[in-house]
C-alpha positions as CSV (number, residue, x, y, z in Angstrom):
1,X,11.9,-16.3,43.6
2,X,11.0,-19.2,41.3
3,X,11.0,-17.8,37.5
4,X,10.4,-19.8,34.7
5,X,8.0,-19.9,31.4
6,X,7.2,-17.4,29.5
7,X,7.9,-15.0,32.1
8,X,11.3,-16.1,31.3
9,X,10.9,-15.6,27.7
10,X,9.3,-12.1,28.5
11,X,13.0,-10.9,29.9
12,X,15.1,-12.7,27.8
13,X,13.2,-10.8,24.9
14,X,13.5,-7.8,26.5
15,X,17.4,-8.2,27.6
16,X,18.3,-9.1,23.5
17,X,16.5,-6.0,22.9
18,X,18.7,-3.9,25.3
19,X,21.8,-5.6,23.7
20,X,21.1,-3.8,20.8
21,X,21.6,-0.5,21.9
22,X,24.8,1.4,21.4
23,X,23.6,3.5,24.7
24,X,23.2,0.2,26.5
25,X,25.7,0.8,29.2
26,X,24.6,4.5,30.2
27,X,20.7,2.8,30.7
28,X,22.3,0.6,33.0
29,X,23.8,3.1,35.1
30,X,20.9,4.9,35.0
31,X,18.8,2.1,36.1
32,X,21.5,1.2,38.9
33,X,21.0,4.4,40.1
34,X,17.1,4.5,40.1
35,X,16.9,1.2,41.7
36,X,18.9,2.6,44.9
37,X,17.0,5.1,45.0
38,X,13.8,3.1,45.0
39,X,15.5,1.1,47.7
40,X,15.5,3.8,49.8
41,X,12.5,5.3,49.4
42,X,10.7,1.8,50.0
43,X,13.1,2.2,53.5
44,X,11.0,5.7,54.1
45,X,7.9,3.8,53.2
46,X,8.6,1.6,55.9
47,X,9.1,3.9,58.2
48,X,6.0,5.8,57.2
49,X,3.7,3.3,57.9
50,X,1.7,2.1,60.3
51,X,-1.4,-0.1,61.7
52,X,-4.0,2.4,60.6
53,X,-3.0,3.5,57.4
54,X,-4.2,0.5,54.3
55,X,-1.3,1.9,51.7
56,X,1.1,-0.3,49.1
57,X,4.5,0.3,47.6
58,X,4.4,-0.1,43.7
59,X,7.2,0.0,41.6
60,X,9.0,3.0,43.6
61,X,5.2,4.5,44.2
62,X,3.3,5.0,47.5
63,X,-0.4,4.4,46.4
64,X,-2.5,5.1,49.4
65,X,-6.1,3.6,49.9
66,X,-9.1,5.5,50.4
67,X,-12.3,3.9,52.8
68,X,-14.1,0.9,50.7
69,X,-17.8,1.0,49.9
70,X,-20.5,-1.0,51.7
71,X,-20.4,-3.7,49.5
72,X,-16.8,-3.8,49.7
73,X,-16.7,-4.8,53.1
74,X,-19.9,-7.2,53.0
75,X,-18.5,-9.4,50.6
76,X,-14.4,-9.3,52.1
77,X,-16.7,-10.4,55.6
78,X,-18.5,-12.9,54.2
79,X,-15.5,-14.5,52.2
80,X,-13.0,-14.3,55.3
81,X,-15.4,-15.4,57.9
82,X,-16.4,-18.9,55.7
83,X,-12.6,-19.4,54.7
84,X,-11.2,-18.7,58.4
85,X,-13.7,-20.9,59.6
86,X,-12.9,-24.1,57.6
87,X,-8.8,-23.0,58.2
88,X,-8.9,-23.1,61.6
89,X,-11.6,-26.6,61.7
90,X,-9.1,-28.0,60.0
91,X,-6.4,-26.6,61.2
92,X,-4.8,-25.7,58.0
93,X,-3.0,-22.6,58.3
94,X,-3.6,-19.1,58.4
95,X,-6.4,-16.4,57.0
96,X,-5.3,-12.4,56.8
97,X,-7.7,-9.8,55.9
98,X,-6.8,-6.3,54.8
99,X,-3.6,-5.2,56.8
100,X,-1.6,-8.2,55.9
101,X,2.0,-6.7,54.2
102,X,3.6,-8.9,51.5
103,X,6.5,-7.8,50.9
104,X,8.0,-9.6,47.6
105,X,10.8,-8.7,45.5
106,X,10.2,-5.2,44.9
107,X,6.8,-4.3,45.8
108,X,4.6,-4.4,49.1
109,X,1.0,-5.3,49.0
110,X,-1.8,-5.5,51.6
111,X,-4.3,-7.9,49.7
112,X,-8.3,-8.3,51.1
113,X,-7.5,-11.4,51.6
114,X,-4.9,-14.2,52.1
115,X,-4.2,-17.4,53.1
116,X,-1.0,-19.3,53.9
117,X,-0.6,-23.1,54.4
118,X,0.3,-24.5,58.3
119,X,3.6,-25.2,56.9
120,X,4.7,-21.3,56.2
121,X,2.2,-19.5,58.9
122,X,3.5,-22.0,61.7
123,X,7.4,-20.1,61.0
124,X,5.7,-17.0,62.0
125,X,6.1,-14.5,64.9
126,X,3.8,-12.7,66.9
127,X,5.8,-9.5,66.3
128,X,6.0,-10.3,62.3
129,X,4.7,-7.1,59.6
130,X,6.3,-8.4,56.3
131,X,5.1,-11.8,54.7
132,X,5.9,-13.6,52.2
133,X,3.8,-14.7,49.2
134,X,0.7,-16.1,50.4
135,X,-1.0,-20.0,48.7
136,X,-4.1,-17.9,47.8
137,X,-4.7,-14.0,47.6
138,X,-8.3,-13.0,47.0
139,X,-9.1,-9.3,45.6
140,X,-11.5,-7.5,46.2
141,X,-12.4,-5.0,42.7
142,X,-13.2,-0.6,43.3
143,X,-12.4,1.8,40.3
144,X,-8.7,3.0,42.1
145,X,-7.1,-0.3,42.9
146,X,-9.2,-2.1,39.6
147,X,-5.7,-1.3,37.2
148,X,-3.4,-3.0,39.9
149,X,-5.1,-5.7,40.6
150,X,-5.2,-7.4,36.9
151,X,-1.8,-5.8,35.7
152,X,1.2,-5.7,38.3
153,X,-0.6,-7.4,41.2
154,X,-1.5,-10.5,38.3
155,X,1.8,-10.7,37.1
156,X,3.7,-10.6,41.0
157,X,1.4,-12.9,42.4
158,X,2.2,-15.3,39.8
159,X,6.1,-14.7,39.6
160,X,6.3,-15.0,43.6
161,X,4.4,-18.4,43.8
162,X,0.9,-17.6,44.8
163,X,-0.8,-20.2,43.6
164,X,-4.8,-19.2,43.3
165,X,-5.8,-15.9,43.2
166,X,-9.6,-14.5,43.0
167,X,-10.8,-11.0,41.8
168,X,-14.1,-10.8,43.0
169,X,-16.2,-7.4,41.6
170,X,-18.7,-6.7,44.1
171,X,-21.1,-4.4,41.5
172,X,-21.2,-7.1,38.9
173,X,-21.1,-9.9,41.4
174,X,-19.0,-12.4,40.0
175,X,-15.7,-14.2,41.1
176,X,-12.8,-15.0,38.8
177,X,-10.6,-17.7,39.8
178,X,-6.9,-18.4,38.7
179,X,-4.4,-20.7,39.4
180,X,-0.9,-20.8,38.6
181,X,0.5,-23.0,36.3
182,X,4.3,-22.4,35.4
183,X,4.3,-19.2,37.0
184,X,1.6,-17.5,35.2
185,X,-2.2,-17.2,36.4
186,X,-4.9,-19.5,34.1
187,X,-8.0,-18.5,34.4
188,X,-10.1,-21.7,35.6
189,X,-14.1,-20.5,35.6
190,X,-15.4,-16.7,36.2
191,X,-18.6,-17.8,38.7
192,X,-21.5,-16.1,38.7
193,X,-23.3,-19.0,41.1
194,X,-22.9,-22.1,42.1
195,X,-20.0,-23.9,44.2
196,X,-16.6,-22.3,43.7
197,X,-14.1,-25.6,44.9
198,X,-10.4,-24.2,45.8
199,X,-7.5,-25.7,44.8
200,X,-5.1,-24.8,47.4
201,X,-6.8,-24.7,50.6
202,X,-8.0,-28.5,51.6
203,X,-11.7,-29.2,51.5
204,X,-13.0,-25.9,51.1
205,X,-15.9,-24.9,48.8
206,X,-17.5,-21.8,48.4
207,X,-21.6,-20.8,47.6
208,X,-20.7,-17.7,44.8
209,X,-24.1,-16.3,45.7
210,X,-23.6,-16.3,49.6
211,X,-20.6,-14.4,48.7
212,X,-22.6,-11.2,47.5
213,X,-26.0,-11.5,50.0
C-alpha cells in the first residue's frame, strides 16, 4: 500500500508520541493482541456474509446497512447507468454498483459505486468477492453511513490509491469531487450543475443536474 505525505507525517507524529511513554511496551502488547483478535473476527465476518446482505467491516466493527431511500437509488441508477455505458463503449474497464467488496488493509467496504481501469478488472475472475482499491469510488450520502463516508472511508480511499472519489448528497443535490494528490483527497469543485469532467475514467463527462432528475 503506497504511503507517503502527510499521511506519513501523521504516523511518524503519532509513533514519537508513543516513544514517550514509559508504558510503551505493555500498549504494544495490548495492541498485538487486539489486532489478532480483529483478524479473526474480520475471518467470522467473512463467513457471515453473503450476496443479500449490503454490510462493511470497520476498524474491528460489523456496520450493517439498512434499505436506501427513493432518491437513493434514483440517483446511484442514473450515475451507474451513464458511467457503465461510456466504460463498456470504450471498452475501459469495469463499473460495480452496491455489492462490490473492497477489501484493503484492514477494512472491507461495499461502495455505491466503482470503477476499475481494463488493466486491473481484466485480472479478474468470475468467482472473485474481494477487490482491490478501485480508480474511482462514488458515494452515495444518508444520515447512517454520512460519518464514514467523509472520515475513515476519505482517509482509506486515499491511503489505498483510489484516485477520484465523489460524495454525492441526494437531499441537497450536489456532487463533491476529489482527487488524490500524494495520497490525500483535494477537493477539485463541489457541483451543483453543469458538466462534471472525470479525471480517471477516459472521456467521460457528466450533466450534475441529470444526476438528480
Amino acid at each position: 500500500m503506497p504511503q507517503n505525505g502527510a499521511i506519513m507525517n501523521h504516523v511518524s507524529e503519532k509513533i514519537a508520541e508513543l516513544k514517550q511513554l514509559p508504558e510503551l511496551a505493555i500498549i504494544l502488547d495490548r495492541l498485538e493482541k487486539e489486532m489478532r483478535e480483529e483478524v479473526q473476527q474480520r475471518n467470522e465476518f467473512y463467513a457471515l456474509i453473503h450476496e443479500n446482505l449490503k454490510a462493511e467491516f470497520i476498524n474491528g466493527t460489523i456496520v450493517y446497512h439498512s434499505p436506501v431511500m427513493r432518491r437513493h437509488w434514483k440517483v446511484s441508477m442514473n450515475v451507474s447507468r451513464e458511467l457503465s455505458s461510456h466504460v463498456k463503449k470504450y471498452d475501459l474497464g469495469e463499473v460495480g454498483v452496491e455489492k462490490v467488496m473492497i477489501s484493503l488493509t484492514r477494512n472491507d467496504y461495499e461502495p455505491d459505486i466503482v470503477f476499475f481501469i481494463k488493466e486491473k478488472s481484466s485480472l479478474f475472475t468470475k468467482e472473485q468477492m474481494h477487490f482491490p482499491a478501485p480508480d474511482l469510488v462514488v458515494e452515495i450520502l444518508s444520515d447512517s453511513t454520512e460519518k464514514n463516508d467523509r472520515n475513515i472511508k476519505f482517509m482509506d480511499y486515499a491511503s489505498h490509491g483510489v484516485k477520484e472519489y465523489w460524495i454525492i448528497d441526494a437531499e441537497k443535490n450536489t456532487i463533491e469531487q476529489y482527487i488524490n494528490a500524494d495520497n490525500e483527497f483535494q477537493l477539485v469543485h463541489l457541483f451543483t450543475e453543469g458538466m462534471l469532467t472525470t479525471e480517471t475514467v477516459r472521456g467521460f463527462t457528466l450533466d450534475v443536474r441529470s444526476v438528480f432528475e
